[in-house]
Phi, psi and omega in degrees: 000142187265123158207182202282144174331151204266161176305309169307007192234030169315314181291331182314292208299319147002284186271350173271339170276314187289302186336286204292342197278000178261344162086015157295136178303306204278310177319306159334302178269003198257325162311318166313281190315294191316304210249319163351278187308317189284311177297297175325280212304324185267009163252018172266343193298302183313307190290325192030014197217132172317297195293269209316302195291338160310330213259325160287335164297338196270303164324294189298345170304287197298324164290340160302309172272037191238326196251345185322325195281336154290347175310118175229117157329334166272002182260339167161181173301159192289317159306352195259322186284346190287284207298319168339308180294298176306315183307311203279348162310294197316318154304294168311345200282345205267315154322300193290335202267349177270330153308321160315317192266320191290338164303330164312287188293002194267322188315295190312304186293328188270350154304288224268321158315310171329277199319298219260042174240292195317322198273315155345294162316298151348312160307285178353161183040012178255143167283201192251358170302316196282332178282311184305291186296288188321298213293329224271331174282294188321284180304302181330324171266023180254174159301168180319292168282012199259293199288328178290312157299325177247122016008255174338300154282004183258303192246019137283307172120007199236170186292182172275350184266002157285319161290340153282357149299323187274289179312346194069024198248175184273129184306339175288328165283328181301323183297295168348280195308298245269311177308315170297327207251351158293307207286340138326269187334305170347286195295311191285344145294007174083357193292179173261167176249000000 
């Protein structure tokens, strides 16, 4: 069970905060050894994920020992400006990682327009019995699993994490495929790719 330094044991923690704000190693790590555990569980709370929160223990070390000089004892305890600190890395860490993704995907979407734009262009000026039947040669000629995602997702209608669900495959292999067998059709149509 993790738990926090006993109350008696402020002055310590005290003298260990002016100690790093003086830029001592061994004060650094004994202060480390104190908090290390506590600071972790709680950006696992946030976090759930090992590696991020470690990763959040890690932020908040190097700003004690970038800010320890800033630390002021009339606003609370030194454990207390640490979780404060943890906390607020967790968030951002929390952030950045929902930035992230949603930029993968505003990328992943702006591809697959790209691609089905090209091919479209392509198209332009055939009636459409004739775009039906090219494209219908075209996809006949990609691979199995290339021509099975976009099916499923072109002329099915479902997302891709709906197709990868129906395949049993990793969303990341449906997307490949899906990038690979637009940028084919692409090629087999005359686009630039």
């Amino acid at each position: 069970m993790i738990t926090a330094p006993e109350p008696d044991d402020r002055a310590v923690e005290l003298d260990l905060m002016a100690r790093v704000a003086k830029r001592e190693r061994v004060a650094f790590e004994q202060l480390y050894d104190r908090y290390s555990n506590i600071l972790y569980a709680t950006a696992m709370k946030f976090l759930r994920e090992d590696a991020d929160a470690q990763d959040v223990v890690q932020d908040v070390f190097i700003q004690i020992w970038d800010k320890a000089k800033l630390y002021d004892p009339a606003k609370g305890k030194p454990l207390t400006w640490a979780l404060t600190l943890t906390r607020n890395r967790s968030i951002d860490r929390i952030r950045a990682i929902q930035r992230r993704g949603r930029l993968r995907e505003d990328f992943e979407k702006e591809t697959v327009v790209d691609e089905s734009a090209g091919i479209r262009e392509a198209l332009s000026g055939v009636d459409a019995s004739e775009k039906n039947q090219i494209l219908r040669d075209a996809v006949q000629r990609l691979s199995p699993e290339q021509r099975k995602v976009i099916e499923l997702a072109f002329f099915g209608g479902l997302t891709q994490n709906e197709v990868a669900n129906r395949l049993g495959e990793p969303l990341g292999t449906v997307k490949a495929r899906a990038r690979r067998g637009l940028m084919k059709l692409k090629e087999l149509l005359g686009t630039k790719p």
